[in-house]
ZADO-1210 file (C-alpha; in nm, 4 decimals, padded with zeros to 6 digits):
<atoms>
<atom x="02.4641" y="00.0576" z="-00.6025" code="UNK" pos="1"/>
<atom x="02.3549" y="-00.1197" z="-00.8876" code="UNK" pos="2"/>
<atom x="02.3264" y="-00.4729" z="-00.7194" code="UNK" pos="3"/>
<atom x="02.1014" y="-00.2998" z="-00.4699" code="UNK" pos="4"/>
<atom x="01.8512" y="-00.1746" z="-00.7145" code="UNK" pos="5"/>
<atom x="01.8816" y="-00.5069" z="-00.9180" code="UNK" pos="6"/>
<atom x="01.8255" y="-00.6951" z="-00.5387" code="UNK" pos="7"/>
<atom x="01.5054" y="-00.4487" z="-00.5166" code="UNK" pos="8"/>
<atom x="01.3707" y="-00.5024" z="-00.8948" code="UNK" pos="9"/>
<atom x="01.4149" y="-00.8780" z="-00.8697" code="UNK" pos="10"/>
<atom x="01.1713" y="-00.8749" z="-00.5421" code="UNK" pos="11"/>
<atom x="00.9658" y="-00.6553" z="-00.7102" code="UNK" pos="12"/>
<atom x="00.9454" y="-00.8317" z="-00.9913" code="UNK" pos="13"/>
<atom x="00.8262" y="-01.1533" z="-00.7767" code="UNK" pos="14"/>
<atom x="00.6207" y="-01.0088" z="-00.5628" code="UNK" pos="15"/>
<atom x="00.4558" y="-00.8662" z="-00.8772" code="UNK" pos="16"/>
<atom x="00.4053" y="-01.2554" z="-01.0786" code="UNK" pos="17"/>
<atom x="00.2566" y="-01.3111" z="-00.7958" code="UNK" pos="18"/>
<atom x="00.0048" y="-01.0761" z="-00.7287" code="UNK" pos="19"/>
<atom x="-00.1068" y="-01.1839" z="-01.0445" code="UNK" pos="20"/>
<atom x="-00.1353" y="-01.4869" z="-01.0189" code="UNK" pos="21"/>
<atom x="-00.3644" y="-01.4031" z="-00.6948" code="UNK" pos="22"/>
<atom x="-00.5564" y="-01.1815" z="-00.9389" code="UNK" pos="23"/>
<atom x="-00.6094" y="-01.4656" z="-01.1743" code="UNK" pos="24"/>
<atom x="-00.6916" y="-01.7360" z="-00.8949" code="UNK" pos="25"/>
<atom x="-00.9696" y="-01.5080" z="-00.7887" code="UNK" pos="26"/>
<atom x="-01.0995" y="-01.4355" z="-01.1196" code="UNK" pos="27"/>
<atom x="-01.1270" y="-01.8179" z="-01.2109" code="UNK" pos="28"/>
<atom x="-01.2612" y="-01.8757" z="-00.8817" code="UNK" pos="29"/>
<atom x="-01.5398" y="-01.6658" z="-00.9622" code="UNK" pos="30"/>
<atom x="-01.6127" y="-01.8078" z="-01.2872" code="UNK" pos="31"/>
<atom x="-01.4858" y="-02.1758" z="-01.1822" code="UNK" pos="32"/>
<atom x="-01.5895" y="-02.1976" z="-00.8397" code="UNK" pos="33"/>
<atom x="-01.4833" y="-02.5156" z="-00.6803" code="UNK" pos="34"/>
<atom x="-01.5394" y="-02.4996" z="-00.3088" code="UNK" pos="35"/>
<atom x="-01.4243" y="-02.7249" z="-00.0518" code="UNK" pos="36"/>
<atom x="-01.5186" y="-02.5436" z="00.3366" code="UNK" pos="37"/>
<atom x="-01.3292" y="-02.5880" z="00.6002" code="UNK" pos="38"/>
<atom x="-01.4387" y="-02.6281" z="00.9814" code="UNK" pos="39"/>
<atom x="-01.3546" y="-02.3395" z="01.1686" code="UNK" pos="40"/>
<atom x="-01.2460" y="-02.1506" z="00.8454" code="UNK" pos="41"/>
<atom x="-01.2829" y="-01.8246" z="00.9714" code="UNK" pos="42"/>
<atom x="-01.0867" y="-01.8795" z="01.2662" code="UNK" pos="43"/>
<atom x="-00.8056" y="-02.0096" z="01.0430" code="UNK" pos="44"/>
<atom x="-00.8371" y="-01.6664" z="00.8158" code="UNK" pos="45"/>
<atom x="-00.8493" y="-01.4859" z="01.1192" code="UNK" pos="46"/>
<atom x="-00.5070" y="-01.5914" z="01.2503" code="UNK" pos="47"/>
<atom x="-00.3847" y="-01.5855" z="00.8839" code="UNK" pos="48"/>
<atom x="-00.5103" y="-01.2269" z="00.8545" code="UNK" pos="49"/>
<atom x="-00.3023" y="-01.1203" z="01.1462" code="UNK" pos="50"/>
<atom x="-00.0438" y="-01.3344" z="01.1258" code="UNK" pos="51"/>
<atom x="00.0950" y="-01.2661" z="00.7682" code="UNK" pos="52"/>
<atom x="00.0966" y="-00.9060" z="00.7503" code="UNK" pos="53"/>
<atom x="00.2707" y="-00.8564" z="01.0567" code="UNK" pos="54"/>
<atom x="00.5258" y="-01.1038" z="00.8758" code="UNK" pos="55"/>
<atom x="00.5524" y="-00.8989" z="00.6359" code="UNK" pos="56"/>
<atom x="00.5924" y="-00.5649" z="00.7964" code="UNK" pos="57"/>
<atom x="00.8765" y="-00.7294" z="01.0194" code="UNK" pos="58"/>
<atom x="01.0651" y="-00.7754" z="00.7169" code="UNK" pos="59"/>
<atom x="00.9986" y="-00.5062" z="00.5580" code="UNK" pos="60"/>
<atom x="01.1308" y="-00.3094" z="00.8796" code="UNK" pos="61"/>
<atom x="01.4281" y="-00.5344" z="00.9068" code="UNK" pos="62"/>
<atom x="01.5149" y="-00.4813" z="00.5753" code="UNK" pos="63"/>
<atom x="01.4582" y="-00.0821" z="00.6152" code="UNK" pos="64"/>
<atom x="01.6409" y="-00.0342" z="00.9369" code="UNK" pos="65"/>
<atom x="02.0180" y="00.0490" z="00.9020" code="UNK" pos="66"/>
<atom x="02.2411" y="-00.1458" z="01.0740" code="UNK" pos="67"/>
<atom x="02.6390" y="-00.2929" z="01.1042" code="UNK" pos="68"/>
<atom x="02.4950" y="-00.6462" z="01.0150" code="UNK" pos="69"/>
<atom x="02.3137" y="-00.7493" z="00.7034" code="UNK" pos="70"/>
<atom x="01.9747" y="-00.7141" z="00.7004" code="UNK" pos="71"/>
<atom x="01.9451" y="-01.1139" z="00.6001" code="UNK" pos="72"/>
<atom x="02.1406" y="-01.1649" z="00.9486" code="UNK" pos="73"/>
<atom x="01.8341" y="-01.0078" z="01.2176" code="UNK" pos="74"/>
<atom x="01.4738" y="-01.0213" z="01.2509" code="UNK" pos="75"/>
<atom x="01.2561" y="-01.2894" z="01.0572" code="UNK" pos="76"/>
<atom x="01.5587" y="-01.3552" z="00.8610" code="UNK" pos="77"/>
<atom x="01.7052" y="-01.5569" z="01.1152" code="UNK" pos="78"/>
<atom x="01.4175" y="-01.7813" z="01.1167" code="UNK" pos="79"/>
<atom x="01.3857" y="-01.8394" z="00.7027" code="UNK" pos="80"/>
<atom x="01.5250" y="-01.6935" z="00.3676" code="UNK" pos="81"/>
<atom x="01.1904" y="-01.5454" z="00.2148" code="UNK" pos="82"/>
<atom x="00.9960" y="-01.4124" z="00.5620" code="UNK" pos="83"/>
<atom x="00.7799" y="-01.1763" z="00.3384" code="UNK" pos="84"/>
<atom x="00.6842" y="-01.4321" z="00.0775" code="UNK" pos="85"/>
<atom x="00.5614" y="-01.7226" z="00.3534" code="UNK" pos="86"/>
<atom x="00.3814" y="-01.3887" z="00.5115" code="UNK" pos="87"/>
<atom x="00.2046" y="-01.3833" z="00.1626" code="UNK" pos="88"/>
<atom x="00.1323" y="-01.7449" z="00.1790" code="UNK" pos="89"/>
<atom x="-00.0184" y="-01.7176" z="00.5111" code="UNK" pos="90"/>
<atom x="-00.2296" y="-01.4507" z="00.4183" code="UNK" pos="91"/>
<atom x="-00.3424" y="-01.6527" z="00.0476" code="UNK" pos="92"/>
<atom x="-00.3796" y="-01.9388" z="00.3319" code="UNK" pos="93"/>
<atom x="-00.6032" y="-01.7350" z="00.5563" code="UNK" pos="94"/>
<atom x="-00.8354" y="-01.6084" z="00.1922" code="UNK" pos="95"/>
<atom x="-00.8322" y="-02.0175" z="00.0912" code="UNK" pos="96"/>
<atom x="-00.9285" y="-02.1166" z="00.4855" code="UNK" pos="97"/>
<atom x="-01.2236" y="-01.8314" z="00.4426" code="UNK" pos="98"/>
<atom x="-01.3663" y="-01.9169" z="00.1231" code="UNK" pos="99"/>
<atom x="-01.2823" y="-02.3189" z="00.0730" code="UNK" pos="100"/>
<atom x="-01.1792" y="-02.2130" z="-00.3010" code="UNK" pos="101"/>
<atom x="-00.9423" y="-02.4804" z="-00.4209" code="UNK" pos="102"/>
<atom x="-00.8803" y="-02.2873" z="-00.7655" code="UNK" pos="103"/>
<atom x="-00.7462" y="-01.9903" z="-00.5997" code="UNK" pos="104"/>
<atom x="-00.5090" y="-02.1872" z="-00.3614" code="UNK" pos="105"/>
<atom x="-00.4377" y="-02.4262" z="-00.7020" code="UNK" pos="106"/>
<atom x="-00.3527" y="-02.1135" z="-00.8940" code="UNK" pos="107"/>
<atom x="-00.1448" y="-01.9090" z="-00.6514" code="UNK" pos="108"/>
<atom x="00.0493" y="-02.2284" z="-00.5584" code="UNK" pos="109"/>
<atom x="00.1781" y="-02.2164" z="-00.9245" code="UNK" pos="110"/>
<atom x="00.2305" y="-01.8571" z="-00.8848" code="UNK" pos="111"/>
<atom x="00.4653" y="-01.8713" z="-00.6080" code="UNK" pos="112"/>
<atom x="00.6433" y="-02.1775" z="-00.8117" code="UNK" pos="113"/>
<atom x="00.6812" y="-01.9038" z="-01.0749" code="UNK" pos="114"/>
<atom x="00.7890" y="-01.6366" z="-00.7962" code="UNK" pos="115"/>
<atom x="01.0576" y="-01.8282" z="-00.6917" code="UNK" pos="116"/>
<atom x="01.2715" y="-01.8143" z="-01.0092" code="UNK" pos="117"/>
<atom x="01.2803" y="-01.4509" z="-00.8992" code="UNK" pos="118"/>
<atom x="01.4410" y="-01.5460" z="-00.5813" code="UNK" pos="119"/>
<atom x="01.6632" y="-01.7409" z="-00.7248" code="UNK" pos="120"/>
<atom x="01.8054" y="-01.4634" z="-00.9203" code="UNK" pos="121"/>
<atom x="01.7459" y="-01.2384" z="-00.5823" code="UNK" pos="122"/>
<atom x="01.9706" y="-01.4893" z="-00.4004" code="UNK" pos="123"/>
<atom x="02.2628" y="-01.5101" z="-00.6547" code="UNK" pos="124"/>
<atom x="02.2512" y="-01.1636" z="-00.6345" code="UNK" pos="125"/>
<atom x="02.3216" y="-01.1469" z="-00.3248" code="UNK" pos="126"/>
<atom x="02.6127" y="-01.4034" z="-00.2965" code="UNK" pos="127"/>
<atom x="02.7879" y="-01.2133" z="-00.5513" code="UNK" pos="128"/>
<atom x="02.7187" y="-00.8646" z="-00.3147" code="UNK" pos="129"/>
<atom x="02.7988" y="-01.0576" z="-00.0035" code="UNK" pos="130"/>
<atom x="03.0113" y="-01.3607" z="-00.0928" code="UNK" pos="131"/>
<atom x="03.0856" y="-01.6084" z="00.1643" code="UNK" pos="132"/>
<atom x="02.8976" y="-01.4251" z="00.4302" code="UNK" pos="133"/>
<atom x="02.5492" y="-01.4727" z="00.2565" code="UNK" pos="134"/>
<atom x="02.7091" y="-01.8444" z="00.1652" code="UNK" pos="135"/>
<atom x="02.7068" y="-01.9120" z="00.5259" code="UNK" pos="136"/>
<atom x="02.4136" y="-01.7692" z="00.5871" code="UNK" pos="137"/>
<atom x="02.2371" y="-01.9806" z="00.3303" code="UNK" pos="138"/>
<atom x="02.3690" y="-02.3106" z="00.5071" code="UNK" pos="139"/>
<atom x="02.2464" y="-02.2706" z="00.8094" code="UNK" pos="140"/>
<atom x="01.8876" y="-02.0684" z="00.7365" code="UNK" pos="141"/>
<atom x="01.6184" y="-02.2545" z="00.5779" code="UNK" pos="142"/>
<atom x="01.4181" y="-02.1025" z="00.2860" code="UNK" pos="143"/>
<atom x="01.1003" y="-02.2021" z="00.4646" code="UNK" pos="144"/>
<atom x="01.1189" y="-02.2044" z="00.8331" code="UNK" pos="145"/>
</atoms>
C-alpha cells in the first residue's frame, strides 16, 4: 500500500511543478510578452483543446478502472509511458498555437524538464512494485509515442 500512495504523490508532485511552471510562463508572458502568431493558430488550439483533455481523461480512466492487468498494460498506455503528461503538452501546445507567446511555451518546456525527475522516481517506483513485468513493459513502450 505504501508504494501506491508514494506512485500517487510522485505524480502529484509533477503534475504540481508543473502547473507552476504554467502559472509562471503566463505571468511573464504578461509582463514579457514576446509574440510570435501562428497561421491558423486557432485551429491548432482548437484540436489541442480537444485533443489533450480527452488524453488525459483516458488515462485517468485507465488508471481508475480495476482490472487483472496493470493499468500501464491497456488504454493510452500501450501507446506511450506518460499519456497524461503529453495530454498536458498538447493542451500548453494548443494555449502557445492561440496566443504565439514564446515565453510561456519557453517556460513550461523547462517545467516539464523539471516534471520529469518526478517520473523518474514514479517509474523506479514502479519497477520495484512490478519488477520484470514493468521492465518489459518499459522496453517495448516509448515514453513519448
Amino acid at each position: 500500500m505504501e508504494t501506491k500512495s508514494s506512485i500517487h504523490l510522485t505524480l502529484a508532485h509533477s503534475y504540481l511543478s508543473y502547473f507552476i511552471f504554467s502559472v509562471v510562463g503566463l505571468l511573464a508572458d504578461s509582463f514579457f510578452s514576446f509574440e510570435a502568431p501562428l497561421p491558423h493558430g486557432q485551429w491548432i488550439a482548437i484540436v489541442c483543446f480537444i485533443l489533450g483533455p480527452m488524453l488525459i481523461w483516458w488515462a485517468q480512466y485507465t488508471s481508475a478502472v480495476k482490472s487483472d492487468k496493470p493499468y500501464f498494460e491497456r488504454g493510452p498506455y500501450c501507446l506511450m509511458r506518460n499519456p497524461t503528461h503529453i495530454g498536458i503538452m498538447i493542451l500548453v501546445a494548443g494555449y502557445t498555437a492561440i496566443s504565439g507567446s514564446i515565453i510561456f511555451l519557453a517556460v513550461t518546456i523547462v517545467g516539464y524538464l523539471v516534471s520529469n525527475v518526478f517520473f523518474k522516481k514514479y517509474e523506479s517506483l514502479l519497477h520495484i512494485k512490478y519488477g520484470d513485468l514493468y521492465k518489459k513493459y518499459k522496453a517495448k513502450v516509448p515514453k513519448i509515442f
